[in-house]
C-alpha positions as CSV (number, residue, x, y, z in Angstrom):
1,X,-22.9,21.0,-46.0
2,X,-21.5,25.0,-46.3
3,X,-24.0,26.7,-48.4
4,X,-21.7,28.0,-51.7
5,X,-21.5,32.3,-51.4
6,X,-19.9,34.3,-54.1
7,X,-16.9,35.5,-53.6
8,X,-17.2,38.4,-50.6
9,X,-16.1,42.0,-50.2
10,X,-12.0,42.6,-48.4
11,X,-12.3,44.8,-45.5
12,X,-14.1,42.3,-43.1
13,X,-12.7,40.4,-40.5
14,X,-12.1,36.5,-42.1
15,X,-15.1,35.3,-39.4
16,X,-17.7,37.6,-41.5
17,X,-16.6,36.8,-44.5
18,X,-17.4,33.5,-44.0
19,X,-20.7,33.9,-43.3
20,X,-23.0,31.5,-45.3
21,X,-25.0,33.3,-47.9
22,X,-23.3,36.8,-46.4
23,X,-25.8,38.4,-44.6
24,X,-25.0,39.7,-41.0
25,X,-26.4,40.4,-38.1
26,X,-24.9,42.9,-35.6
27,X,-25.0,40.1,-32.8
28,X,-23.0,37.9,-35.1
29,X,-20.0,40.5,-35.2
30,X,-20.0,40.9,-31.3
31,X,-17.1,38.6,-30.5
32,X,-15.2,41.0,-33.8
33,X,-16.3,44.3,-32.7
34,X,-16.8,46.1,-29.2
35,X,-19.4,48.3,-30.7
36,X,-20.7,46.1,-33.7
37,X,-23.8,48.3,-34.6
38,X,-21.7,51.6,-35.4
39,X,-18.7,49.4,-37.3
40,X,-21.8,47.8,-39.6
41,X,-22.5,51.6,-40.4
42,X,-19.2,52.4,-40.9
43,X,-18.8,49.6,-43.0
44,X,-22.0,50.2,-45.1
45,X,-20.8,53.7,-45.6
46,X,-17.7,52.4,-47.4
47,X,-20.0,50.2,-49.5
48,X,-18.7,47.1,-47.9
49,X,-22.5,45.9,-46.3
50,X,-25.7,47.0,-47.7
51,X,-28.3,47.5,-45.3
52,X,-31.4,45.1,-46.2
53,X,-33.4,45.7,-43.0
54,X,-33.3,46.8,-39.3
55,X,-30.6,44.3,-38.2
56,X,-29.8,42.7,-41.2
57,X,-26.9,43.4,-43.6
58,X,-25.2,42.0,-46.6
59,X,-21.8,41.9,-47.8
60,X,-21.6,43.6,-50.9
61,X,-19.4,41.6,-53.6
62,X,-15.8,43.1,-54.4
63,X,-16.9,43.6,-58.1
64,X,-20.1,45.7,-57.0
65,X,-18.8,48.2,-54.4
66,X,-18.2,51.2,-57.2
67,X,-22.2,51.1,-58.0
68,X,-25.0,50.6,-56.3
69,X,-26.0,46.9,-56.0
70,X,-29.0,46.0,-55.0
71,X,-29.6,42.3,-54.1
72,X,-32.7,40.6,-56.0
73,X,-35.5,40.2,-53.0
74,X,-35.5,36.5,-52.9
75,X,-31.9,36.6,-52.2
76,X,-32.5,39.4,-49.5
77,X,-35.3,37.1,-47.8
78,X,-33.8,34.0,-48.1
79,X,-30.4,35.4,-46.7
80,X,-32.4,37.0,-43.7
81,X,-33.6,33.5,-43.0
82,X,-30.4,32.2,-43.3
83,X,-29.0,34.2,-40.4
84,X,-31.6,33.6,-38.0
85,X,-32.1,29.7,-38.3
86,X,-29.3,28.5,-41.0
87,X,-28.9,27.8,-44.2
88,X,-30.4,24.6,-44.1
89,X,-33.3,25.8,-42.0
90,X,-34.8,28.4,-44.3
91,X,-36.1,27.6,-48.0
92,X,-38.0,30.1,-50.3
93,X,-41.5,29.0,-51.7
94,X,-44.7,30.2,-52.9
95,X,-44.2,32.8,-55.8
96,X,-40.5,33.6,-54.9
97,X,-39.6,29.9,-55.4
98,X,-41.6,30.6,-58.9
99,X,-39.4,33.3,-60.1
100,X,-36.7,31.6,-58.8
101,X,-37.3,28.9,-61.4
102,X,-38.4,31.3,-64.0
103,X,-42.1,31.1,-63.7
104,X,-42.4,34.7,-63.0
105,X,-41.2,37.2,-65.6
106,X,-41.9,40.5,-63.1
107,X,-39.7,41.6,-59.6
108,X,-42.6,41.3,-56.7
109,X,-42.9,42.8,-53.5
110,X,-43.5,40.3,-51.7
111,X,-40.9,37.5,-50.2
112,X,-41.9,34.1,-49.1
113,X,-39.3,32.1,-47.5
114,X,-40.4,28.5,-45.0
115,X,-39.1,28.8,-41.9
116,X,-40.2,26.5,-38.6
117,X,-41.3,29.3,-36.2
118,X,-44.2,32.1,-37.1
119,X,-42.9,35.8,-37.2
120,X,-44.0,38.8,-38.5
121,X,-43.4,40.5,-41.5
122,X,-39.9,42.3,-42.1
123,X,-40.0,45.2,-44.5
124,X,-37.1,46.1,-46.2
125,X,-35.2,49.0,-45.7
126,X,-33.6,49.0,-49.2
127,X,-36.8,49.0,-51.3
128,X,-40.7,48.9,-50.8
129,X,-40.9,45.3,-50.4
130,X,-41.6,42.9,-47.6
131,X,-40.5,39.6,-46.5
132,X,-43.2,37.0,-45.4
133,X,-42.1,33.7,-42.9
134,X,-44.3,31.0,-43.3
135,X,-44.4,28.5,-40.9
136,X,-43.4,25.1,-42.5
137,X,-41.7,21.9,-41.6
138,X,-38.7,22.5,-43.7
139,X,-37.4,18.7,-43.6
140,X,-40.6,17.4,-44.9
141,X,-40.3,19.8,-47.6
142,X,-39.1,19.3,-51.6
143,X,-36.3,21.4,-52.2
144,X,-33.0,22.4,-54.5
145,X,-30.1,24.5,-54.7
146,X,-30.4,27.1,-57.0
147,X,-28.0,30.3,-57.8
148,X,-28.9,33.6,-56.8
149,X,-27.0,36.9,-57.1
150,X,-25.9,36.4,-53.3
151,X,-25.1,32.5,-53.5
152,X,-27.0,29.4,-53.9
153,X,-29.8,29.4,-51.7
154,X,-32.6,26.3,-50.8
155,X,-35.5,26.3,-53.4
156,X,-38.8,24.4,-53.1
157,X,-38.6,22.1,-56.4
158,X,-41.0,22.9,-59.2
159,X,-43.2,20.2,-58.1
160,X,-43.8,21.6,-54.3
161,X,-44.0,24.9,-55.4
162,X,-46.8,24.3,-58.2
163,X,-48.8,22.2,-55.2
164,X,-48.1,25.2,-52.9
165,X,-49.2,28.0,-55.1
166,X,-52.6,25.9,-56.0
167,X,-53.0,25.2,-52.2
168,X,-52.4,29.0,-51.1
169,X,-52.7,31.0,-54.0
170,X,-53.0,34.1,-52.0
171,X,-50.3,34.0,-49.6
172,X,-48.2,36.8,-52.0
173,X,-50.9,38.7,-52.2
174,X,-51.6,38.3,-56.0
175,X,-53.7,34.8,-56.8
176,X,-53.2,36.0,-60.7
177,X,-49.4,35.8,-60.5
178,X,-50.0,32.5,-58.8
179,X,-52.5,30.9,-61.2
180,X,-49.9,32.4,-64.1
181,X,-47.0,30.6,-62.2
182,X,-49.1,27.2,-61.6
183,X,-49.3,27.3,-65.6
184,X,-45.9,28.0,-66.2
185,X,-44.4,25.1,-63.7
186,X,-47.2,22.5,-65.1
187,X,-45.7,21.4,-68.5
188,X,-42.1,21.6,-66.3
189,X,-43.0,19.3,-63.4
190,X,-42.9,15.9,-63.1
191,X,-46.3,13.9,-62.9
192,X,-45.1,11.0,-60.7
193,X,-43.5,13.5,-58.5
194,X,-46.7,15.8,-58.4
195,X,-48.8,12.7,-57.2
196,X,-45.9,11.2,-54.7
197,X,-45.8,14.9,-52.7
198,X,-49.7,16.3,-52.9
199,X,-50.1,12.2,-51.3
200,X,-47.5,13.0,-48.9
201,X,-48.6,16.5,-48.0
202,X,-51.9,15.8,-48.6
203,X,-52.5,18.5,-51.1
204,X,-54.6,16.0,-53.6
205,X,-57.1,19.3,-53.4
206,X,-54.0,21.5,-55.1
207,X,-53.6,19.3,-57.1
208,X,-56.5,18.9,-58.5
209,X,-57.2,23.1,-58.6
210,X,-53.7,23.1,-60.4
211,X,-54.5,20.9,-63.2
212,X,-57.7,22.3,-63.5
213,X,-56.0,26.1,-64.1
214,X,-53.5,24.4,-66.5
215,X,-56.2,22.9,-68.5
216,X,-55.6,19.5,-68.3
């Protein structure tokens, strides 16, 4: 199923536009260009790609190329993901899924997007933020499509993400915003659902730290 994108900048050639989710890679563009790396700088200094990190870049929407646009971060990370193992292969979690659902009021600077193979973090090169791959099995993971400002990209559901936050609370580096989250999500989530995926995942410890934070 093509990931839904929002409607991309003119000036690329119709096999980058395409791109899911609209962030490119130099290697993607080498079949287009003989010399992709300078034509991706080129292009980013017509405001047609923004420059998110060292190798990745996103097409800027038509509507935003007289301003600067900059892309919220879990767009950036989940795009970044995208590229490298698919749209289907790549699903934001942890605190980012949180804010992606509403759970967390404030921007962070930290990204966490599942992915199945460990990496390093990727610091940005548009903002003082990085982008943290977990190591997950994506297909036994709970997850939506949800609407960013770069497309709709794969979401852990309010359910998984409440057990993951209680089961790693300090994987984005601030347990607070995580406890804070946990509370938010609880009166959302679905109690059948809770108990069917912290069985499944065996998180029944996370589950019981998260109804402990929300009181219950």
């Amino acid at each position: 199923m093509p990931t839904p994108r929002i409607e991309r900048a003119s000036g690329l050639p119709a096999p980058l536009a395409r791109t899911p989710f609209g962030v490119l890679r130099p290697v993607d563009a080498a079949a287009v260009y003989s010399r992709p790396r300078q034509e991706f700088q080129r292009l980013t200094e017509r405001g047609i790609l923004h420059r998110l990190a060292t190798g990745y870049y996103a097409v800027v929407p038509p509507q935003a190329q007289d301003r600067m646009w900059l892309p919220t971060l879990e767009a950036a990370a989940y795009g970044i993901a995208a590229a490298d193992y698919g749209p289907t292969r790549a699903i934001l979690m942890g605190l980012s899924a949180a804010r992606s659902h509403g759970a967390v009021p404030r921007a962070l600077a930290v990204a966490a997007v599942a992915v199945e193979k460990n990496r390093p973090l990727l610091s940005l090169a548009d903002r003082d933020a990085t982008v943290r791959f977990v190591r997950r099995d994506t297909t036994r993971l709970h997850a939506e499509r949800l609407s960013t400002d770069m497309g709709t990209a794969l979401v852990t559901t309010i359910e998984q993400t409440l057990l993951d936050l209680a089961h790693r609370p300090n994987l984005g580096m601030v347990p607070a915003e995580a406890q804070d989250a946990v509370r938010a999500l609880w009166a959302r989530a679905a109690a059948e659902e809770l108990e069917r995926i912290a069985g499944e995942q065996r998180l029944r410890a996370a589950l019981k730290r998260a109804r402990s934070w929300a009181g219950e």
